[in-house]
C-alpha positions in Angstrom: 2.7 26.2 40.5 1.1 23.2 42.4 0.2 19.8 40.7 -3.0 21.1 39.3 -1.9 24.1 37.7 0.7 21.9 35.7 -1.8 19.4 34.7 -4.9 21.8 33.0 -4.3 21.4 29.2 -5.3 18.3 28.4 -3.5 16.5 25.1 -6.2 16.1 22.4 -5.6 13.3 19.9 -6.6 14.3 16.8 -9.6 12.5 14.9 -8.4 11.6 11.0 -11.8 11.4 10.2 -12.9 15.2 10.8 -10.9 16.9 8.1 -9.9 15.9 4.2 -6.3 16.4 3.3 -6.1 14.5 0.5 -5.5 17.8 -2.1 -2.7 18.3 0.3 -0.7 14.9 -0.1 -1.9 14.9 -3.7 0.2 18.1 -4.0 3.1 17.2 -2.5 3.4 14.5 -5.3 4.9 17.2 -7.4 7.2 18.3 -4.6 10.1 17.7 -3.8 12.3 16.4 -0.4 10.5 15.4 2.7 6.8 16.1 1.0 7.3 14.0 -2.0 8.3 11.0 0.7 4.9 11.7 2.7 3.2 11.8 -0.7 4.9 8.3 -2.1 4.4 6.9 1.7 0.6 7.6 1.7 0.5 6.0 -1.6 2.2 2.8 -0.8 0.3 2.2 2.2 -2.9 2.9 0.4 -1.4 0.4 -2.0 -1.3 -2.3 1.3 -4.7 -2.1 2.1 -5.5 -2.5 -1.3 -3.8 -5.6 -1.8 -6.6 -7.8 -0.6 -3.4 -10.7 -0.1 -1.5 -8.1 2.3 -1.6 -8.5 6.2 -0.3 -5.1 7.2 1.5 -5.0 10.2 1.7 -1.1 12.2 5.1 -1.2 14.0 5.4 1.6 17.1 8.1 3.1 19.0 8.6 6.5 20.8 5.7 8.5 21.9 3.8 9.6 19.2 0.4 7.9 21.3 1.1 10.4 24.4 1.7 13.4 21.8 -1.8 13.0 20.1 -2.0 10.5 17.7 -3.3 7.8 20.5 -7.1 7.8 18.3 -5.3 7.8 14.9 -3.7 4.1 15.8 -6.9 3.4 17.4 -9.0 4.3 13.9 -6.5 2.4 11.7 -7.8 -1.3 13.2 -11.1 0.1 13.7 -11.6 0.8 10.1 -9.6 -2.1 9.1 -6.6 -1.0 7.4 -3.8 -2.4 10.5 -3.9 -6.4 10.9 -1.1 -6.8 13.8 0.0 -4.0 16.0 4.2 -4.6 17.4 4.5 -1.8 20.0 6.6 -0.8 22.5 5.3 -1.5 25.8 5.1 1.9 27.0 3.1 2.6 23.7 0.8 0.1 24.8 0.4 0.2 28.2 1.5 4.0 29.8 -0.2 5.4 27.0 -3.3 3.7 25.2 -4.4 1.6 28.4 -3.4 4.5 31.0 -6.0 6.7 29.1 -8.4 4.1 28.3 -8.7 3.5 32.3 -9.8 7.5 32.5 -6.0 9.4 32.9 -4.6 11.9 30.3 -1.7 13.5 29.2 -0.7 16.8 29.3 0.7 19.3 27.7 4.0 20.7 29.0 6.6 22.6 28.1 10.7 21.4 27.6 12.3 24.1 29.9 10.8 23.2 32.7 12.9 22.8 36.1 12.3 18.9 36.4 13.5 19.3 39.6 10.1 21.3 40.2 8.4 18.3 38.2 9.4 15.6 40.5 8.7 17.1 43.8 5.2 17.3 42.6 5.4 13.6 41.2 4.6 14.7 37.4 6.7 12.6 34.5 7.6 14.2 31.4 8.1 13.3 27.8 9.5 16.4 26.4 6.7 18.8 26.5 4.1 16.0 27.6 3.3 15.5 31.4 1.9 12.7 32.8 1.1 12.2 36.8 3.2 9.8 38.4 0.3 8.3 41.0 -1.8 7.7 38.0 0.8 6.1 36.3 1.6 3.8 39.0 -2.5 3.3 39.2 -1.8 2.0 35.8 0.8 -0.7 37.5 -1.3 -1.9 39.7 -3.9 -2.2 37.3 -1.6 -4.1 35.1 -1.4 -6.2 38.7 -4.7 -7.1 38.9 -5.6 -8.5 36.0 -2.5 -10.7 36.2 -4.0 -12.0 39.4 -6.8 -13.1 38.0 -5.5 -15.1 35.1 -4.5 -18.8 35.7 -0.8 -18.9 36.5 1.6 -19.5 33.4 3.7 -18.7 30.9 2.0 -16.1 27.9 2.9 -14.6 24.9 2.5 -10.4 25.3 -0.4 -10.7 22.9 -2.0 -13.2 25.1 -1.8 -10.8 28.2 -2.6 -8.1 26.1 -5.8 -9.5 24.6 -6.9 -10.0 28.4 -6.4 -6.3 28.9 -8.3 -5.5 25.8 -11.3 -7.9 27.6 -11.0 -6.4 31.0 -11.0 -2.9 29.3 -14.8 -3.8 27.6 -16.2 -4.2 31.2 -14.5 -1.2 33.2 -12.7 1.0 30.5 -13.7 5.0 31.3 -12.0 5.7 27.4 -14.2 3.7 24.8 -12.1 4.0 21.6 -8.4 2.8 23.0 -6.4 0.8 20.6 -6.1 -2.4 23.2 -10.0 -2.3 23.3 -10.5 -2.1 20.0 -7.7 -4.0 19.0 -9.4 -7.0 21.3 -12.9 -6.5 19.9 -11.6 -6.6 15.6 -9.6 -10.0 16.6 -6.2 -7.8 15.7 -3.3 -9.1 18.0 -0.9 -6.5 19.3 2.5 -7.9 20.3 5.1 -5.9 23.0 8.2 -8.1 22.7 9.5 -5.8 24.9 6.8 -6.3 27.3 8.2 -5.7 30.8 9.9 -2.1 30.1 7.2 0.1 30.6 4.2 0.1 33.5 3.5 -3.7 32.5 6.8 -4.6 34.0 6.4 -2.9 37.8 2.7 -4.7 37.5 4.0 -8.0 36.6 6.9 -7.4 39.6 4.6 -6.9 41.9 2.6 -9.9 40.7 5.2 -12.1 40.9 6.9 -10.6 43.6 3.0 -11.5 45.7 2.5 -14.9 44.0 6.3 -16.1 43.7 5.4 -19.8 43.5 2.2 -19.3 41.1 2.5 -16.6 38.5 2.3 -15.1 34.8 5.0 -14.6 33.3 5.5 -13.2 29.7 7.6 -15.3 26.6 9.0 -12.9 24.1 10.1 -16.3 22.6 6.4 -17.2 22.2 5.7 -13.8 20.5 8.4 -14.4 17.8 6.9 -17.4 17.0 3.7 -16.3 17.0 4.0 -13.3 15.0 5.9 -15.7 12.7 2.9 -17.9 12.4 1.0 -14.6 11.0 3.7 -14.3 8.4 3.7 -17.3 7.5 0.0 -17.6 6.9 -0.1 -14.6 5.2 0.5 -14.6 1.2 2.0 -11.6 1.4 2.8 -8.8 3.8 3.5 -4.4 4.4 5.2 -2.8 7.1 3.6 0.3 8.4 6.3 1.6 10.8 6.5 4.6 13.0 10.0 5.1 14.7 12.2 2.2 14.9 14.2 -0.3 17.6 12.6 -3.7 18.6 9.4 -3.6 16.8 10.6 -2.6 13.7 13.2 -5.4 13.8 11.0 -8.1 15.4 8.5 -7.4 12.4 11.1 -7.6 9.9 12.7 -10.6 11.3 9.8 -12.9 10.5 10.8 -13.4 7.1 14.2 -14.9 8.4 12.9 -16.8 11.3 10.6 -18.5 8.5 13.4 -19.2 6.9 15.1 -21.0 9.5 11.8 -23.0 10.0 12.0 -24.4 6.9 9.0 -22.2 5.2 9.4 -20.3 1.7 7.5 -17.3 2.7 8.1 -13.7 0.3 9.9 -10.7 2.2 7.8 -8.0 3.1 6.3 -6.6 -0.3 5.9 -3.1 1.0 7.2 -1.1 3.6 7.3 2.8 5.1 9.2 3.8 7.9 8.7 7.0 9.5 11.4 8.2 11.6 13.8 11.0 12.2 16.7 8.7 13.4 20.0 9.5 11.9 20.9 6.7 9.3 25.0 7.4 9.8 25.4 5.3 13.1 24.5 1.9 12.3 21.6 1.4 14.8 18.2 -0.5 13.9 15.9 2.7 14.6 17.7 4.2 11.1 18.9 1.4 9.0 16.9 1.8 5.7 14.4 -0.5 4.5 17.3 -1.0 1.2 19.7 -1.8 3.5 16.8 -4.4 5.2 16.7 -6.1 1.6 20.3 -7.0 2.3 19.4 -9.3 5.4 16.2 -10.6 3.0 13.6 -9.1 4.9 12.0 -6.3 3.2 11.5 -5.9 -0.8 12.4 -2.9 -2.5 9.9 -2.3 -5.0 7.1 -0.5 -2.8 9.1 1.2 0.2 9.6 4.7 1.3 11.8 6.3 4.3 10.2 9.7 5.6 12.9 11.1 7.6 10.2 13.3 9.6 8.8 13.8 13.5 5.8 11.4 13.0 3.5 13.3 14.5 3.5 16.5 12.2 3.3 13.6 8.6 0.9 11.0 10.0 -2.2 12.7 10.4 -1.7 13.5 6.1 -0.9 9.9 5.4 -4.0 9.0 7.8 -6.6 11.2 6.3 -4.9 10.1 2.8 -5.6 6.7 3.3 -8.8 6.7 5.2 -10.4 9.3 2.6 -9.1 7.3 -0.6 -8.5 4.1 0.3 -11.1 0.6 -0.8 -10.9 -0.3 3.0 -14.9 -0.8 3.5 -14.4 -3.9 1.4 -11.5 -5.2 2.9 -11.7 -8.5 4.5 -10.9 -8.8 8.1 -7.9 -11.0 8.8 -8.7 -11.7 12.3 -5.5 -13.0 13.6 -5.9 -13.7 16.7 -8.5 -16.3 16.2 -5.5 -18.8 14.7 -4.0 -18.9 18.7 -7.3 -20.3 20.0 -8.8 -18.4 23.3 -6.8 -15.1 22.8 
């Protein structure tokens, strides 16, 4: 097979708006295992955007935007129930602004020969393909617009929210989640910035410019998102996968702390994940065992120990078919920084 013939079905990310599943999460409420979580997770984070006080915060890792639920984060800051996005950068950049600049994913399969795959320059995430020389369009992209910002040092949201304003003048995707993220005011922090396409652009930015160039703080972003936190009277976790966003969000409360400023732990959190909780990593620690380091409250949170892609487009629908969000106040957090 030649490049073309691997890259013909195109991933479509599926719209929670088309469909009404609420009679199916409703019940799953009088299941048991894995469907009473989802059920009990829908509820709580119906429960967030409820709470006219909460500033939720959606937490992303893995690849659940390549795999098809790229529009479902997009929809949740469009209609206003997501008030900070934490993201990996790949989430953020190889995935939601790769397709926003006109590229798609693919679907693959997981016994492929990747030997095959990489003579014909094709990158896969499980059965997901992507094509390399877009991919590395997407670096140079990411290039680009650091050239034409004033030479520095930025926060990730900062550099983000100039991605999200380049993307309203040339993007070939409308709906993206940095575009819209950008246009609601909803800051979207990568505190792991530089490990995904963002880092081979910034290189070569910096690699061209060595005496005048951006450069990216992940100090800056812990303060920052700490700020939010501590602005907020109260806050939910939202959280799909694990690793450095989950624990950057959930290590505001501390930093706080250490600042001097009383602030509540997080009054409600879900985690969705299918990391195993018997080795001690972040990705599965629970959100009980998060209470223990005074981060996370234990009254409104829920683990769902499930693939996040085959659960969230339930809790989605759920929440965008029952939840008050049409009178929920915009937070608007980005205006606090000023320009971005």
């Amino acid at each position: 097979m030649n490049k073309k013939e691997y890259l013909k079905e195109k991933i479509q990310h599926i719209d929670i708006t088309s469909f009404n599943a609420v009679s199916i999460v409703e019940a799953m409420e009088h299941m048991s295992f894995s469907s009473r979580e989802v059920a009990r997770a829908a509820s709580i984070f119906k429960r967030m955007i409820e709470d006219r006080n909460c500033t939720i915060i959606l937490t992303l890792a893995g690849s659940t935007s390549a795999g098809g639920c790229m529009q479902l984060y997009a929809d949740l800051v469009k209609y206003n129930m997501v008030d900070v996005v934490v993201a990996t950068g790949a989430s953020i950049v190889d995935m939601d602004f790769f397709e926003a600049l006109g590229f798609h994913h693919y679907q693959g399969s997981a016994q492929i020969d990747d030997k095959h795959l990489r003579e014909r320059y094709i990158d896969r995430i499980y059965d997901t393909y992507i094509d390399e020389e877009e991919l590395q369009e997407c670096d140079a992209m990411i290039r680009t617009i650091a050239d034409g910002m004033k030479p520095g040092v930025y926060s990730s949201r900062e550099f983000i929210s100039e991605m999200g304003r380049y993307l309203t003048q040339h993007s070939r995707k409308k709906n993206s989640l940095v575009q819209t993220a950008f246009e609601k005011n909803v800051p979207i922090f990568c505190p792991a910035f530089s490990d995904s396409s963002a880092g081979f652009g910034l290189v070569l930015h910096q690699w061209h410019r060595p005496d005048q160039h951006v450069s990216i703080d992940s100090v800056k972003d812990f303060r920052e998102l700490t700020e939010i936190k501590m602005q907020s009277k109260n806050s939910g976790l939202f959280m799909i996968g694990g690793g450095v966003p989950k624990n950057f969000a959930q290590d505001t409360v501390v930093c706080a702390e250490l600042l001097g400023k009383e602030v509540p732990m997080h009054q409600y959190a879900v985690q969705i994940t299918v990391a195993d909780v018997r080795d001690g990593a972040c990705s599965s620690s629970t959100l009980k065992e998060a209470s223990s380091w005074g981060k996370v409250d234990t009254v409104y949170e829920q683990m769902v120990f499930a693939e996040a892609t085959t659960v969230l487009p339930l809790i989605g629908n759920y929440v965008y078919q029952k939840s008050d969000w049409k009178s929920r106040e915009e937070k608007k957090w980005n205006k606090i920084f000023g320009k971005y």
